[in-house]
N, C-alpha and C positions, 0 to 999 in steps of 0.2 A: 561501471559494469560493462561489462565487453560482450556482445551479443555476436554467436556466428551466426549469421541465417542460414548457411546452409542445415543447420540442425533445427531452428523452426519454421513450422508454419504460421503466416500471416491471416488471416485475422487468429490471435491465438488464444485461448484461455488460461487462464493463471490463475494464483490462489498469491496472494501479498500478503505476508505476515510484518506486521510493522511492532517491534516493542516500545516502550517507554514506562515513567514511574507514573505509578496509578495516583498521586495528586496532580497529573497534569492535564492540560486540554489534551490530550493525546487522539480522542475520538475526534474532537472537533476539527483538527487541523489535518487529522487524513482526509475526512471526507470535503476537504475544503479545498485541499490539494487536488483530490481524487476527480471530484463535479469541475475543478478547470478544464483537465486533460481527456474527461469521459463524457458524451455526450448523455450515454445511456444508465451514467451510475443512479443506483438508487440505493440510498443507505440502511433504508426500512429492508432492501431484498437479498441485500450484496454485503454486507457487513455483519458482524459479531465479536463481541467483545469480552474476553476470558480475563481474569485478574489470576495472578502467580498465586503457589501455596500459600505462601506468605503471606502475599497482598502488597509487595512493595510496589508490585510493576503490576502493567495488564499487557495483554497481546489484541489487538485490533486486527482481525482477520479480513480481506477482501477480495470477493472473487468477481474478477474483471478481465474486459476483454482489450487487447493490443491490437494497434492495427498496420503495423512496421517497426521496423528496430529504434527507431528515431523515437517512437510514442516511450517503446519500455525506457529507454538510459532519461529520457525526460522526466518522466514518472518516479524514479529511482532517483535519479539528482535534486530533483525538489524535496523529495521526502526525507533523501541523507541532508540535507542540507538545512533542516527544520528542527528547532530545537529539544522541541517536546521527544524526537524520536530519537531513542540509545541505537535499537539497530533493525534494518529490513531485510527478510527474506525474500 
């Protein structure tokens, strides 16, 4: 992920949409990602968890704060790089 900063500002808020297929640890391994990189993540405040019509997949949603460009491609590259997760927004 290619971050310009002149278009954001630091400390930033976002919203992480992470997918993967709903038999997998899929919750467990964001917020396990997420509590490395986040000082302040709480998963009881900042998290929710939507399963597809279907029910194949779920979407794990989390809204977190950045605090330089370096935090977001970090955060991004752990999470694409984890197996549970097909893809993140």
């Amino acid at each position: 992920m290619t971050i310009n900063e002149d278009l954001w500002e630091f400390p930033h808020e976002m919203t992480l949409k992470v997918m993967g297929a709903a038999d997998s640890p899929l919750e467990q391994a964001v917020v396990a990602i997420l509590s490395q990189h986040l000082e302040d993540f709480d998963p009881n405040a900042h998290l929710s968890v939507k399963p597809s019509a279907k029910g194949n997949y779920i979407s794990v949603n989390a809204r977190i704060t950045v605090q330089h460009r370096d935090h977001v491609t970090s955060i991004y590259a752990e999470l694409n790089a984890c197996s549970h997760v097909k893809v993140v927004f």
